[in-house]
C-alpha positions in Angstrom: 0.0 0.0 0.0 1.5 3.4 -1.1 1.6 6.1 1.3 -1.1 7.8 -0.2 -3.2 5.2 0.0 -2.3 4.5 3.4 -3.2 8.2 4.4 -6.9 7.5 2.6 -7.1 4.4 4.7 -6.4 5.9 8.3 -8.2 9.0 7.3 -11.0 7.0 6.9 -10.6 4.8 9.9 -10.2 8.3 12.3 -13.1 10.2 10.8 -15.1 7.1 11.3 -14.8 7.6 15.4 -16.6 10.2 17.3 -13.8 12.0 19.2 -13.8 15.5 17.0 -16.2 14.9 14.2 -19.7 16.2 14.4 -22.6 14.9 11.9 -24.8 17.9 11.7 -21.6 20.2 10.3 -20.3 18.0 7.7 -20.4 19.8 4.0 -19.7 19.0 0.9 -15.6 18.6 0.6 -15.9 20.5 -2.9 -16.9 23.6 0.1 -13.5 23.4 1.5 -11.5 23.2 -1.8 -8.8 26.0 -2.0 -9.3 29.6 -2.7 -7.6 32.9 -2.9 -9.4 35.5 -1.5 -8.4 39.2 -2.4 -8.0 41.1 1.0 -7.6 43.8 -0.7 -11.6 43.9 -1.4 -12.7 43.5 2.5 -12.5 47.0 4.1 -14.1 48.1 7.3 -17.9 47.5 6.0 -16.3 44.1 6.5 -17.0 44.0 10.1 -20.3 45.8 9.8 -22.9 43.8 12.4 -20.4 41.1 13.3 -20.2 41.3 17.3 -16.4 40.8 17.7 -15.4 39.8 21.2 -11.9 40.8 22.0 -9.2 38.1 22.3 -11.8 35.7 20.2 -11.7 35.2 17.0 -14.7 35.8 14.7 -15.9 32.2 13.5 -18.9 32.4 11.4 -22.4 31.1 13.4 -22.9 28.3 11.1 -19.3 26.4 12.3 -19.7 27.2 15.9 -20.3 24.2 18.0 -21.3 24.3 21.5 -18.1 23.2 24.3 -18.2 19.6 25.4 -16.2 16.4 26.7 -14.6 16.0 23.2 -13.4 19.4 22.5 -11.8 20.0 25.9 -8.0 19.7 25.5 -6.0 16.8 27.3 -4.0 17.8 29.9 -0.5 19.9 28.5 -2.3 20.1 25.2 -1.7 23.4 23.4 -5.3 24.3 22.8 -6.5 25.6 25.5 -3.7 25.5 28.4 -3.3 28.8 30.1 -0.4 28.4 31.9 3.0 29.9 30.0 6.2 27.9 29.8 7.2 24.5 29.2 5.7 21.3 30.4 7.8 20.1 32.8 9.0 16.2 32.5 8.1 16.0 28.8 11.3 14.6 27.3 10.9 11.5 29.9 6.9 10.9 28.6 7.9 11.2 25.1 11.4 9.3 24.8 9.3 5.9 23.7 12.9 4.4 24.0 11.3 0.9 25.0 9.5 1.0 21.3 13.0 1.1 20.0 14.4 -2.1 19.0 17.4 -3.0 21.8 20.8 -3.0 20.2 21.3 -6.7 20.6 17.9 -6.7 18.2 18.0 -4.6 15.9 19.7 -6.1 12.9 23.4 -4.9 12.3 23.3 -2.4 9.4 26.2 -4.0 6.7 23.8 -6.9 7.2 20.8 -5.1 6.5 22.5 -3.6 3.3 23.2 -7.3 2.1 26.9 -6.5 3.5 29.5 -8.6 5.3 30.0 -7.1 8.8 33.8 -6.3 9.5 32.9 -7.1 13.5 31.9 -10.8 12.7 30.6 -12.3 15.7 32.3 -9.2 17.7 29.2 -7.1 16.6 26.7 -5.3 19.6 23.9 -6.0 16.8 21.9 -9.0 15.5 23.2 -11.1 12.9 20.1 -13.4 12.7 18.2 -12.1 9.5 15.6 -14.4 9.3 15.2 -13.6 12.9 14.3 -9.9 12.7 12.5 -10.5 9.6 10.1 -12.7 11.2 9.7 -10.8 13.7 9.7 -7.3 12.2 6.5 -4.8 12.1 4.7 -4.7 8.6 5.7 -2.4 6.1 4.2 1.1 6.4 3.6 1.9 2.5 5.1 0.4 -0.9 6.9 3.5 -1.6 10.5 4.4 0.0 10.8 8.1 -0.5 14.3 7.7 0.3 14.7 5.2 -2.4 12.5 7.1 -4.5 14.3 10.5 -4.3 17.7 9.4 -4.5 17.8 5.5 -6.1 19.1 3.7 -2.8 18.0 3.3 0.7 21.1 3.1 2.7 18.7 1.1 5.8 18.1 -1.9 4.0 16.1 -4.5 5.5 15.6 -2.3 8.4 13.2 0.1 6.1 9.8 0.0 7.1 9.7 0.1 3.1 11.8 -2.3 2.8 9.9 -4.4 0.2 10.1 -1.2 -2.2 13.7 -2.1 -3.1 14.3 -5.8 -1.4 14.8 -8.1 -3.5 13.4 -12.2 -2.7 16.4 -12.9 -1.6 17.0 -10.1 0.4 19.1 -8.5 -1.6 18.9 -4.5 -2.2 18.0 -2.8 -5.2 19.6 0.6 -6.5 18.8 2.2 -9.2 22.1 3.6 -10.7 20.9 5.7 -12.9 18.9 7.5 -10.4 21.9 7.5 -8.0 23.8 9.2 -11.1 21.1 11.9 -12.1 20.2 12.9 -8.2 22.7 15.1 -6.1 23.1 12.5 -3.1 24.2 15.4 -1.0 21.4 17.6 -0.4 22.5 18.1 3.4 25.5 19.2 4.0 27.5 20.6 7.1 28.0 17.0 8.4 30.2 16.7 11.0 32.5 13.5 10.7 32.7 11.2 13.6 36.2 11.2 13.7 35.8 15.3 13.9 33.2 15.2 16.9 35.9 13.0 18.6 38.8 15.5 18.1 36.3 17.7 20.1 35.6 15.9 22.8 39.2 14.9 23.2 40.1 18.9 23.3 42.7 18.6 20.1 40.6 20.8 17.5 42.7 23.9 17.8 40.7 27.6 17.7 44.0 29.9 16.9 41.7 33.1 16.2 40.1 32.8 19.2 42.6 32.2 21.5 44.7 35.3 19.6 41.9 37.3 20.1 41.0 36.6 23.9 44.9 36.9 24.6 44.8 40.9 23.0 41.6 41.7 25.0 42.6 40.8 27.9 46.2 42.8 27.8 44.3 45.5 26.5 42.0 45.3 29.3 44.8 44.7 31.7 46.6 48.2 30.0 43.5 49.9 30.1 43.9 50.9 26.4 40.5 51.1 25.6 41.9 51.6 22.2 43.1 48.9 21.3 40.3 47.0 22.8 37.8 48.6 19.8 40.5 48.2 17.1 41.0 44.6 18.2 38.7 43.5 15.3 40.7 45.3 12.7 43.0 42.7 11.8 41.6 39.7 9.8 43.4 36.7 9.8 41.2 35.1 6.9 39.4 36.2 4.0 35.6 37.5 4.4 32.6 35.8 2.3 30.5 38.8 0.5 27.9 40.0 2.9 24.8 39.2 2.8 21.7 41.3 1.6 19.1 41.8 4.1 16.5 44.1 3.5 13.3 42.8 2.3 13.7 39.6 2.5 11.3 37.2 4.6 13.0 35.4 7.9 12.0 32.0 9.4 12.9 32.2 13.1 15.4 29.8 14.7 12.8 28.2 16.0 13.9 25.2 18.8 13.0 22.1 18.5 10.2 22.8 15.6 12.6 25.1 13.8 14.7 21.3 12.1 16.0 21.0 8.6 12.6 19.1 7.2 10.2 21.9 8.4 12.9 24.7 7.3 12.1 22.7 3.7 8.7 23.2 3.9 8.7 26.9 4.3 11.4 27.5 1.7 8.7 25.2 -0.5 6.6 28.5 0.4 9.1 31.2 -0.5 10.8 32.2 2.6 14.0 34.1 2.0 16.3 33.8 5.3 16.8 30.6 7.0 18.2 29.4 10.4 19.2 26.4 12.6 17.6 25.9 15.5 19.8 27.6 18.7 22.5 25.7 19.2 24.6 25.8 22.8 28.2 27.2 22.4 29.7 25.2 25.0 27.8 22.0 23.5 29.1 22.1 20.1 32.8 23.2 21.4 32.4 19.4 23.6 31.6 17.6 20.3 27.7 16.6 21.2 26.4 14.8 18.8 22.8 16.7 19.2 24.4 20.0 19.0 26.4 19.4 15.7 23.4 18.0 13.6 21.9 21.5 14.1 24.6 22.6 11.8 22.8 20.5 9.0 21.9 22.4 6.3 20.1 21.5 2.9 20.9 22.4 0.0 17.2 24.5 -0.5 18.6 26.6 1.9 19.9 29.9 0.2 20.6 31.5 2.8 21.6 30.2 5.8 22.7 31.1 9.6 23.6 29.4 12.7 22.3 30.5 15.7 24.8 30.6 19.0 24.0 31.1 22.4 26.2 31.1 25.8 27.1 33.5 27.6 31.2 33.4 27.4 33.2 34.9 25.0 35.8 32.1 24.3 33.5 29.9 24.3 31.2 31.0 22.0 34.2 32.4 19.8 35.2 28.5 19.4 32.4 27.6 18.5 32.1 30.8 15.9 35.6 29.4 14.7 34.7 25.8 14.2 31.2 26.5 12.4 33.3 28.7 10.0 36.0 26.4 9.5 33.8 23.2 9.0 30.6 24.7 7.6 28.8 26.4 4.7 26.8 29.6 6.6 25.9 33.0 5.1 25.7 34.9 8.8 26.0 33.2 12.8 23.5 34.6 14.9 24.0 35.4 18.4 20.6 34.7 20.6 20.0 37.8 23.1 16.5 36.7 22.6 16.1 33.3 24.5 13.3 33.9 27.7 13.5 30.3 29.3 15.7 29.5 32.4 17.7 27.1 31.2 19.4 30.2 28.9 18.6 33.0 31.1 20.1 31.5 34.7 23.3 30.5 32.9 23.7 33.9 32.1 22.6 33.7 27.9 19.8 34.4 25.7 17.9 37.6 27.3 20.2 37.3 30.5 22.7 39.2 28.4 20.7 42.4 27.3 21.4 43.6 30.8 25.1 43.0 30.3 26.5 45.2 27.3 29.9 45.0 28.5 29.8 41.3 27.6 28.0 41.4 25.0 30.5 44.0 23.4 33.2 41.4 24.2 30.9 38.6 22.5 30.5 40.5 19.2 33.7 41.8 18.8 35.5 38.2 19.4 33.0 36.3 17.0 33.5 39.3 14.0 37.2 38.6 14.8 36.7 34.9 13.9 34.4 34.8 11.8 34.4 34.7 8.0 31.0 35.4 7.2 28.2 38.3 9.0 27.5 38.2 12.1 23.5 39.1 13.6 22.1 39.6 17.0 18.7 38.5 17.9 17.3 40.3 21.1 14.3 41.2 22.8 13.5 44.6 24.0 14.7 44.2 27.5 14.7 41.8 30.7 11.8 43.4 32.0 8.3 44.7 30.9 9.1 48.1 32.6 12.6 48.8 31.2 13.1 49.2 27.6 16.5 48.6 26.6 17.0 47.6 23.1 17.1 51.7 21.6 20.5 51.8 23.8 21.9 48.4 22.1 21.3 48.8 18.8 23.6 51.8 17.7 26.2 49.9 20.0 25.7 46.5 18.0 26.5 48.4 15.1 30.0 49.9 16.6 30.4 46.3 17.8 30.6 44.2 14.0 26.8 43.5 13.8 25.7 43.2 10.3 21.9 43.0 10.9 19.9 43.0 14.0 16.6 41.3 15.1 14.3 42.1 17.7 11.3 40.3 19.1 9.5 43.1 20.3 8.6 41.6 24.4 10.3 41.7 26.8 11.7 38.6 28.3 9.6 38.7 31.5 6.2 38.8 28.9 7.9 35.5 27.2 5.3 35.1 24.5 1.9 36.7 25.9 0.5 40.1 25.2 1.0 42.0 21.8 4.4 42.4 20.4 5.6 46.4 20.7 5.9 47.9 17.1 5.7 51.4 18.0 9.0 50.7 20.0 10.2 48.2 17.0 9.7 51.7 14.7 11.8 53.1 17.7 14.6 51.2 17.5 14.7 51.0 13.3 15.4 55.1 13.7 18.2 54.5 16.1 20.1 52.0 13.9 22.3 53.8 11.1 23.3 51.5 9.0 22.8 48.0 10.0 19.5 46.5 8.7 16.8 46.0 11.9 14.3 43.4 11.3 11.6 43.0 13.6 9.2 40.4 15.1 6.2 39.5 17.2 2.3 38.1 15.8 2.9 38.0 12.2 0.4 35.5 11.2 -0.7 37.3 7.8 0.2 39.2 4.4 -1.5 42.5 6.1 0.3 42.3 9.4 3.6 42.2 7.3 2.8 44.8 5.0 1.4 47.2 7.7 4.8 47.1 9.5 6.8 47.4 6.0 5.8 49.7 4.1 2.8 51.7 5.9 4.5 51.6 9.1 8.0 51.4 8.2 9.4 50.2 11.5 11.6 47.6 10.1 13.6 46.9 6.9 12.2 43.2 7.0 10.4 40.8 9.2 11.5 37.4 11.0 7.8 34.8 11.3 8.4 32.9 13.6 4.6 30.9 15.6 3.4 32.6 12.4 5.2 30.5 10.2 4.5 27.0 12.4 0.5 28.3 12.2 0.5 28.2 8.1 3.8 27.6 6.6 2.3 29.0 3.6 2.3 32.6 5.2 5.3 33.1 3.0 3.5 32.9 -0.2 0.8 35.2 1.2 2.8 37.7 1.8 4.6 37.4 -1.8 1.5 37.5 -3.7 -0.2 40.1 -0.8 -3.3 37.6 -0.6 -5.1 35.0 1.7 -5.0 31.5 0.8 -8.4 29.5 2.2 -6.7 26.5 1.6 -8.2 23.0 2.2 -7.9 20.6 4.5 -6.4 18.2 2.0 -4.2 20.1 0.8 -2.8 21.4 4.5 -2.6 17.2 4.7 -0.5 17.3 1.8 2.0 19.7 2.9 2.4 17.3 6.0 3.0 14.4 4.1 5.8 16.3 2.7 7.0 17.1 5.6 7.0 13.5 6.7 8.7 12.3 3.7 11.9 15.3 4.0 11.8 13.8 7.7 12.5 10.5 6.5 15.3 11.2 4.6 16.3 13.2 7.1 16.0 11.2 10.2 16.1 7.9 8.6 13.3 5.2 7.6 13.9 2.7 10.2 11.8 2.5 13.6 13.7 5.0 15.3 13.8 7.7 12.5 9.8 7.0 11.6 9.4 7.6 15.7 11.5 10.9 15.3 9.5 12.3 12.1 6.2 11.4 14.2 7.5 12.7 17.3 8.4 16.4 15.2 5.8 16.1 13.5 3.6 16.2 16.6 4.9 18.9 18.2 4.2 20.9 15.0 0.9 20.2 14.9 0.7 21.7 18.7 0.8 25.0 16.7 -1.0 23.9 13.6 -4.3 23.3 15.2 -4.4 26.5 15.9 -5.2 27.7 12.2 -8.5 28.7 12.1 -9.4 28.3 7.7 -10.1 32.0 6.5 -13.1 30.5 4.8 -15.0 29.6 8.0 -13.8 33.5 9.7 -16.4 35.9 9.7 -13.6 38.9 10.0 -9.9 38.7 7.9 -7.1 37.8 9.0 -6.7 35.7 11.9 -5.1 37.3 14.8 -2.1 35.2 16.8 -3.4 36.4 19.6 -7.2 35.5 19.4 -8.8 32.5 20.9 -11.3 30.0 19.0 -14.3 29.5 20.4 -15.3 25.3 19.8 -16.0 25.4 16.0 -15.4 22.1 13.5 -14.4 22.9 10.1 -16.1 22.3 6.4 -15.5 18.8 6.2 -14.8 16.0 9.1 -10.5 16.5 8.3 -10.7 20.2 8.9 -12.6 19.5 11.6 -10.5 16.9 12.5 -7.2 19.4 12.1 -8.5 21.7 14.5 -8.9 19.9 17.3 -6.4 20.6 20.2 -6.5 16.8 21.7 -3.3 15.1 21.3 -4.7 11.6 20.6 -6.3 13.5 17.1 -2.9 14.9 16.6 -1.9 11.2 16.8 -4.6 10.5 14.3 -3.0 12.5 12.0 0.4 11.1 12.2 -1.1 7.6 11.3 -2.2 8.6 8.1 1.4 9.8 7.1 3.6 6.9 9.0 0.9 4.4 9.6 -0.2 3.1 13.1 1.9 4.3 16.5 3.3 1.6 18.5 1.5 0.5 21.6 2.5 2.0 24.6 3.4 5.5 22.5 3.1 8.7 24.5 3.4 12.1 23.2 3.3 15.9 25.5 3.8 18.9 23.5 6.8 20.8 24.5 5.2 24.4 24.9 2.1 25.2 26.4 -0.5 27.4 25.3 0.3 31.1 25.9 -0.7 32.3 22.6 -4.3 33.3 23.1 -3.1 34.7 26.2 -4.3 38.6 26.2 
């Protein structure tokens, strides 16, 4: 059965239960079909006898549904939780590790690839074929979109599409003339083992930085304030072409959601700027294997920054040096921007907008090692009463930043209450030459455009919830209209995700539990899209809450609701069923809708 298929199949086994779906406001599908709808024709008479509550969003009377048992979120769902923050003990609920085949079972991969394994009977893995066969899960579809897409599939046997390109005898297919035509290095910045081990074992070498930290700190000690500021003067390698800014559109390095397969999707879409997910200084300087596949970049990915956070200079000029010495990056961004504790108690993130003696330190030794842009991400202060970004940014500018970009909250508001634009406009007037983008409830083509070109309080705008909401708010805004687009085709744009997490994270048990674990905590923010067809008032605010509503058809309905078990749903459509015994919390709670 073919992926597709297999997504008709579950779709109709979920919509056949009870848990979101409601008879009496099921339509025609053909009602929920895409549509572009001009904006540009609904004025004020728009709102004309529409009662709009504020902090709710305006759902047409037709879709409302009154609250019940199956429309109350599960406890540490995202729809409706009003606390802020993280949910505590999530990574424990959701590691799953026992639905993992154990290392002594899971079938050694030279084997798997129809290989002989240099480890013999030395080897921590199975060598009993017949063995795993028999007692491996079904196949999950007939197609391998790893196969597909590039000709081989380097798990073998341990596929759950294995029989797409296994041979009777258990032999793997490749199709060479696939392998030939397709670029089998669409992700690059992968970090050898042997590389990661130099790290850990201390004997990758960071001249620049250690050069750099030496003159500061007898400049410091000679008070020569001098040559503290002319420290960055001297290059010791040659500079790639800086990067233009202005105009362009800016995913957020988003944690956790922010990975390489949904950074895909959104350049599907048209984004502009890309970057990893934050990555800790001091990690990738140790050699952790997490840390260094943030690095990953594909080769969609025009252009493309790393984001850095720590809150020493050496440190986080090693790990400056390294990224430019082993990668391909157009900037590294420094996060001044990152509210939770973990960050903030260590001293980084936000912690450091309070500390511009640092941070001056910071910049200067990372535009000293570096040999492409560096950025600053920020907020507009530690606290809600004490605006502090206006001070920083003509100071970024003296320190090496090539382009700034600030979340306008606080870090004490985290995500809650509306982002600050007026001060946003603010700081754009105190920056001379270095670009300011801004950020904070983007979640449509008129909220961009308001704050581009009528406001003109930024030169361009970083989407971040916005951009997890509807990915396709980046073709919105390029073609300045609203897209109603259907249920099936928002299902459609998951699938794809699913398949650029496969190749990404692999296509044996483990990687199909990573897509679906990613792809879950995605759709804690995709549920909340609320299908411009069924609003009474355009656009959607990020900051409005639905009142119970089901959608056009039972799989809008069904994409809207905020219970994780339909989330689950969902996932089984794309990656077939979830093991027994799977568990799943979201990592962030609600504190969207918050007011």
């Amino acid at each position: 059965m073919a992926i597709e298929e297999l997504a008709i199949a579950a779709a109709e086994a979920a919509l056949a239960s009870d848990s979101t779906v409601t008879d009496s406001a099921v339509v025609d599908s053909a009602a929920a079909d895409s549509t572009v709808i001009d904006s540009a024709a609904i004025d004020d008479a728009a709102t004309d006898g529409v009662a709009v509550n504020k902090g709710v969003a305006p759902i047409r009377p037709e879709y409302l549904v009154q609250r019940d048992e199956r429309s109350a979120p599960a406890a540490g769902a995202a729809g409706g939780d009003k606390r802020s923050g993280q949910n505590k003990g999530r990574n424990a609920k959701n590691r799953n590790t026992a639905l993992f085949d154990a290392r002594k079972d899971k079938l050694c991969l030279k084997l798997s690839m129809g290989e002989e394994c240099a480890f013999g009977d030395g080897c921590s893995f199975s060598h009993d074929v017949a063995g795993y066969l028999a007692r491996k899960e079904p196949d999950i579809g007939t197609t391998c979109p790893v196969f597909d897409g590039f000709g081989m599939c380097s798990f073998g046997l341990r596929c759950r599409f294995a029989g797409s390109h296994t041979t009777d005898d258990h032999k793997q297919i490749v199709d060479e003339d696939k392998v030939k035509a397709v670029d089998q290095k669409s992700t690059i910045n992968n970090i050898s083992k042997a590389t990661q081990i130099r790290l850990r074992k201390k004997q990758v070498p960071f001249p620049l930085t250690d050069e750099f930290d030496k003159s500061w700190m007898q400049a410091q000690d000679s008070g020569d304030s001098t040559a503290m500021r002319c420290a960055t003067d001297e290059k010791k390698q040659a500079r790639r072409k800086p990067v233009e800014y202005s105009g362009k559109t800016y995913l957020a390095p988003l944690t956790t959601v922010g990975n390489l397969p949904f950074r895909r999707v959104c350049k599907e879409f048209g984004v502009g700027i890309t970057c990893s997910e934050m990555a800790i200084a001091n990690n990738i300087v140790q050699g952790s294997q997490t840390e260094l596949a943030l690095l990953k970049r594909h080769k969609s990915e025009t252009i493309f920054g790393v984001q850095l956070a720590g809150s020493r200079a050496d440190v986080i000029g090693r790990a400056t040096e390294f990224v430019c010495n082993e990668c391909d990056v157009d900037f590294i961004d420094l996060n001044m921007g990152c509210p939770i504790e973990m960050a903030f108690n260590n001293g980084g993130g936000s912690a450091l907008l309070a500390q511009p003696r640092r941070i001056e330190r910071i910049l200067r030794t990372m535009r000293h090692v570096a040999n492409c842009d560096v950025t600053v991400k920020f907020r507009t202060g530690v606290k809600n009463t004490v605006n502090l970004a206006h001070q920083l940014v003509p100071q970024f500018e003296s320190w090496g930043a090539a382009m700034g970009t600030l979340h306008g909250r606080s870090r004490q508001q985290r995500y809650t209450k509306h982002a600050d634009w007026d001060y946003i406009g603010q700081c754009k007037q105190a920056a001379t030459q270095m670009p300011l983008f801004g950020g904070g409830d983007v979640l449509s083509w008129e909220d961009y455009w308001e704050h581009m070109e009528t406001q003109k309080q930024c030169d361009g705008i970083m989407v971040g919830r916005g951009a997890l909401i509807k990915p396709w708010i980046f073709r919105e805004i390029d073609e300045r209209r609203v897209w109603d687009i259907s249920a099936t085709e928002r299902l459609d744009i998951l699938k794809q995700f699913a398949n650029f997490g496969m190749e990404h994270w692999g296509t044996d048990n483990q990687g199909i539990a990573n897509v679906r674990r990613y792809l879950l905590e995605w759709q804690s923010f995709l549920h909340r899209y609320i299908p411009a067809g069924i609003l009474e008032v355009l656009p959607q605010k990020i900051n409005d809450r639905p009142p119970p509503f089901v959608g056009r058809n039972d799989l809008e309905t069904l994409m809207a609701s905020p219970l994780v078990g339909d989330w689950i749903k969902i996932s089984e459509m794309l990656l077939g069923p979830a093991p027994d015994g799977f568990a799943f919390v979201p990592k962030h709670k609600s504190n969207s809708y918050e007011g």
